[in-house]
C-alpha positions, 0 to 999 in steps of 0.5 A, spaced: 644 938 516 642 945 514 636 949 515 635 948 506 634 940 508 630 941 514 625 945 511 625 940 506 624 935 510 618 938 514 614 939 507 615 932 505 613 931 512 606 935 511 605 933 504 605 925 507 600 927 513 596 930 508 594 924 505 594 920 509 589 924 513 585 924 507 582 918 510 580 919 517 573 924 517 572 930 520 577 936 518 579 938 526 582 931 526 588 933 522 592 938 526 592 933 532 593 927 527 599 931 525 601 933 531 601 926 534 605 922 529 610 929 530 611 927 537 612 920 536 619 922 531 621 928 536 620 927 542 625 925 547 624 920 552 617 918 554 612 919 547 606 919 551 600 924 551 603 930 555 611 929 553 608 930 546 604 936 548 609 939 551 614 939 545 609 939 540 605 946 542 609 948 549 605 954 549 599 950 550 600 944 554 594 942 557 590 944 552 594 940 546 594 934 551 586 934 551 587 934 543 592 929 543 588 924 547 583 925 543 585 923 536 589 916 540 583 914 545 576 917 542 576 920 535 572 914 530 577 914 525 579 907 521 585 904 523 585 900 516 584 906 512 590 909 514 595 904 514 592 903 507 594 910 506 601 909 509 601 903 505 600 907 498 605 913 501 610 908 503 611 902 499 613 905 492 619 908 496 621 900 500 620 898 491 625 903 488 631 897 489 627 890 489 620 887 489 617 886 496 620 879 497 616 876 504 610 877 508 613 877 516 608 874 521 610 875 528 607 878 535 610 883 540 609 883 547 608 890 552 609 889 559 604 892 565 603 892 572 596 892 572 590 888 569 585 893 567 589 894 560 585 891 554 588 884 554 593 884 559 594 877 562 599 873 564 602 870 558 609 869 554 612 876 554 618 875 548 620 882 550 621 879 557 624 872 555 618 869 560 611 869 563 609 875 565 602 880 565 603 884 558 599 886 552 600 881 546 599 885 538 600 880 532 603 883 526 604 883 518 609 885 514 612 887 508 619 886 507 624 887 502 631 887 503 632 894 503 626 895 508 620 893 511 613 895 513 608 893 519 602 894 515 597 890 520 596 890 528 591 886 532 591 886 539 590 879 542 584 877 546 585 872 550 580 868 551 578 870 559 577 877 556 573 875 550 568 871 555 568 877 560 562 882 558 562 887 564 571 888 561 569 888 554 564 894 555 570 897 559 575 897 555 570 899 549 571 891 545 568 892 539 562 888 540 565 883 533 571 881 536 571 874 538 577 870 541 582 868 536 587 864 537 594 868 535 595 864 528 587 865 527 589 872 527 595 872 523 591 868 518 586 874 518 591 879 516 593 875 510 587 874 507 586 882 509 592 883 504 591 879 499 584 881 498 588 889 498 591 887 492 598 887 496 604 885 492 605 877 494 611 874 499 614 868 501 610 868 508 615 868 514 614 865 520 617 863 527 616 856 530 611 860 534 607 860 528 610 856 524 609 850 528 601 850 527 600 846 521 592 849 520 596 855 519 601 853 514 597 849 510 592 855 509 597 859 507 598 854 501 591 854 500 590 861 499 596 860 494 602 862 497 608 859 499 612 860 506 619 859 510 616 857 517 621 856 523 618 850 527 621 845 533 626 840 533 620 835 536 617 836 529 615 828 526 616 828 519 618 823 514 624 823 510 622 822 501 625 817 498 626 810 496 624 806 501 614 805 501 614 807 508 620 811 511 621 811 518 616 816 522 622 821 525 623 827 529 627 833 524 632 833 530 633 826 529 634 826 522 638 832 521 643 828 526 643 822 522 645 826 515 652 825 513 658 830 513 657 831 505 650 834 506 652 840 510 655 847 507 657 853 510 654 859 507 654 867 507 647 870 507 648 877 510 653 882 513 653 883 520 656 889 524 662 887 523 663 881 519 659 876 514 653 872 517 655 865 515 653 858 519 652 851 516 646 848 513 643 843 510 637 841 506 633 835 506 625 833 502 621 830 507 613 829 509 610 833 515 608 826 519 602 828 525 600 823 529 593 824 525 592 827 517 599 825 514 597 823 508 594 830 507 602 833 507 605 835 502 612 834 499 617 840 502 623 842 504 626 842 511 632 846 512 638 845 518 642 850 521 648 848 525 652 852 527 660 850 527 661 849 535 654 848 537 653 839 539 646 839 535 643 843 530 639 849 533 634 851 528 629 848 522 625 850 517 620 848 513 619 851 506 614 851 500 619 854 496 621 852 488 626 845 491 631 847 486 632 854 489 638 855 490 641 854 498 643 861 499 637 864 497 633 859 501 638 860 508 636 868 505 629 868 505 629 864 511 633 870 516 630 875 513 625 874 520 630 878 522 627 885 519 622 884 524 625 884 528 629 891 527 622 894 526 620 892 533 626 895 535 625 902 532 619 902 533 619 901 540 625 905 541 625 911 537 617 912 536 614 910 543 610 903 540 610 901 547 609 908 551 601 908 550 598 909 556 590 908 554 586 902 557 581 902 551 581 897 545 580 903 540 586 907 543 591 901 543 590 900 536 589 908 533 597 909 537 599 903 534 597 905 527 600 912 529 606 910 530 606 905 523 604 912 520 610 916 523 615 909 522 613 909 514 614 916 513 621 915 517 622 909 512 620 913 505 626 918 509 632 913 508 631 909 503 632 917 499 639 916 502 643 913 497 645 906 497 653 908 498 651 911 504 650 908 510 643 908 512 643 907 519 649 914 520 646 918 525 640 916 530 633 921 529 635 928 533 629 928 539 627 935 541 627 936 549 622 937 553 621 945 554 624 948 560 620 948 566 616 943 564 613 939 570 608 932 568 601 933 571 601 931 578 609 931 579 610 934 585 614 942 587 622 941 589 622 940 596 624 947 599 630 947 604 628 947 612 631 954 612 629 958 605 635 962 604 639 955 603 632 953 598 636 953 591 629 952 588 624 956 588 618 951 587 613 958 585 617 959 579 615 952 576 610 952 571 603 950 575 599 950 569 601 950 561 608 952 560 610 959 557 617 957 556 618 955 548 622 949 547 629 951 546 629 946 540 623 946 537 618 941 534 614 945 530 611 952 528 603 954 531 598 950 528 596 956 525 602 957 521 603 954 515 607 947 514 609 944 519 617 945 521 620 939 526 627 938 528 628 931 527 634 928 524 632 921 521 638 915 520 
């Protein structure tokens, strides 16, 4: 890419921050604002405070760190403002080839080794597949086809932690927060949207969430429709003919179904070919040991693959009945978007490389890292539609040479020192002098910022 396109990327990239920054106080705050989410799209590696330093101002190391930690772990900006302005900045270039189309609720886990990070607790990791002690953040997003967005994150507290005064105070917990379970918050998350007048989707949800049936009838209060993922266990009754259907699991029933009901569809290309399996869809009543009567009609959708001896994945749907089958299977595998913003997200803009204890900390990187994510989404939806979008991986500037984390030891001399290759007095002790030999940005006193980031 030519030095005409980077410029022009680096302004867009500080006209963004420019507005996004409108919202968070005080005027000192935007230069390490900037320079945070800056160091999030091009730092190689690890995108902790000090890596970030390093590459965003290498002249200057100790003293940019200090700035960084301040604006993630201290500075009293609203977490909601900002994603309210990303939201502003992003969503017009996520609608430009469709509407926003679904609301994706889901969580994301983050392994630790200790216990004094806020909200850490042995608990279900997804990202490790098992029980383990990590951090766990519920999320709402918006989803098109093209894109998606997290556009709320929330740290789950565990009840231990909401019930421990002398944690709290530590991980500075805001005195309002209370134990919530994680379908509680996602509840919150959805109502904060709709009162923000954000264009309405079907609400996804995996059987994590979609199991919890307050949840889903709540989400029908608040006049929305959902495509909910819950457990082959799940009792229903199937609609029909007969007064009083027989009170079976959804396993059960789709096991029962004849051969005629099933169709294979298509619904997405994958990497290498059509993602296509076999489906079938059937009206039922959820059927609870308690409240039945308070269920609605709705639809429950089957995916059985062809190979597999049982179905392997149920739905259930509030959508139109008469929807066609592809469009629901679609609407239903479109979780897999949040999926890909997990991965970027940990991956290319460092959501999990936090190393802060404290409540206002966890959520300012997380909002960071949104803010950093949106701009790289407006970056890719300017690419054609005829072009790839995924071509080429975001370019990360290297660490300046010489560069040596805080606490690292010298090389180890050789026992003779004319044998020494390394000469440890030659390692920089204190802020690096050495420029990076790519870099990530002009002085903070200079005009606008100039990144050598590529975006895909």
């Amino acid at each position: 890419m030519g030095l005409g396109s980077e410029l022009e990327r680096a302004d867009r990239f500080a006209a963004y921050i420019n507005e996004v920054t409108k919202v968070i106080g005080h005027a000192d705050r935007k230069g390490p604002f900037r320079d945070y989410c800056a160091g999030l799209l091009a730092t190689e590696g690890r995108r902790s405070a000090e890596p970030m330093a390093a590459v965003t101002d290498p002249g200057h190391v100790s003293k940019q760190h200090q700035k960084l930690l301040h604006v993630v772990a201290d500075s009293p900006w609203s977490d909601e403002r900002v994603l309210a302005k990303v939201r502003e900045q992003v969503i017009p270039s996520m609608t430009q080839r469709g509407p926003i189309e679904a609301w994706i609720i889901d969580d994301t886990a983050f392994p630790k080794k200790g216990t004094h990070s806020v909200g850490v607790h042995h608990q279900y990791c997804g990202q490790l597949g098992k029980q383990a002690n990590c951090q766990v953040a519920v999320t709402l997003s918006i989803a098109n086809h093209h894109a998606s967005l997290p556009i709320d994150y929330r740290l789950y507290l565990p009840q231990e932690w909401a019930d421990d005064a002398a944690r709290r105070k530590k991980a500075r917990v805001p005195a309002t927060i209370r134990f919530k379970t994680k379908p509680q918050i996602a509840l919150e998350q959805i109502r904060a949207a709709l009162l923000a007048g954000i264009a309405p989707g079907v609400v996804l949800m995996d059987a994590g969430y979609g199991n919890n049936g307050i949840l889903r009838q709540a989400v029908t209060g608040l006049g929305l429709f959902y495509v909910a993922a819950i457990q082959s266990t799940t009792k229903v009754r199937p609609v029909c003919d007969d007064p009083k259907p027989p009170r079976v699991s959804v396993e059960a029933l789709a096991l029962s179904l004849p051969k005629r009901a099933w169709r294979t569809v298509a619904w997405r290309q994958g990497t290498n070919v059509k993602l296509r399996s076999r489906f079938a869809r059937v009206r039922v009543r959820v059927a609870p040991l308690r409240g039945e009567a308070r269920f609605a009609e709705e639809t429950l959708l089957i995916e059985w693959p062809k190979g597999e001896a049982k179905p392997t994945k149920y739905w259930l749907a509030t959508v139109d009945p008469d929807m066609a089958l592809r469009r629901l299977v679609d609407l239903a595998k479109m979780r897999w978007r949040i999926e890909r913003d997990y991965e970027d997200l940990k991956q290319e803009i460092g959501l999990g490389h936090y190393e802060g204890r404290g409540w206002p900390g966890f959520h300012h990187h997380g909002t960071l890292c949104i803010a950093a994510y949106g701009f790289l989404i407006s970056e890719r939806e300017r690419i054609p539609p005829s072009a790839p979008h995924s071509a080429a991986p975001i370019e990360k500037s290297p660490l300046p040479h010489g560069y040596r984390p805080r606490g690292a030891p010298d090389p180890a001399a050789a026992p003779r020192p004319q044998l020494d290759c390394y000469d440890p007095s030659g390692v920089g002790r204190c802020d690096c002098k050495q420029t990076s030999p790519m870099p990530a940005l002009h002085p903070q006193n200079s005009g606008l910022p100039e990144m050598e980031f590529m975006t895909r």
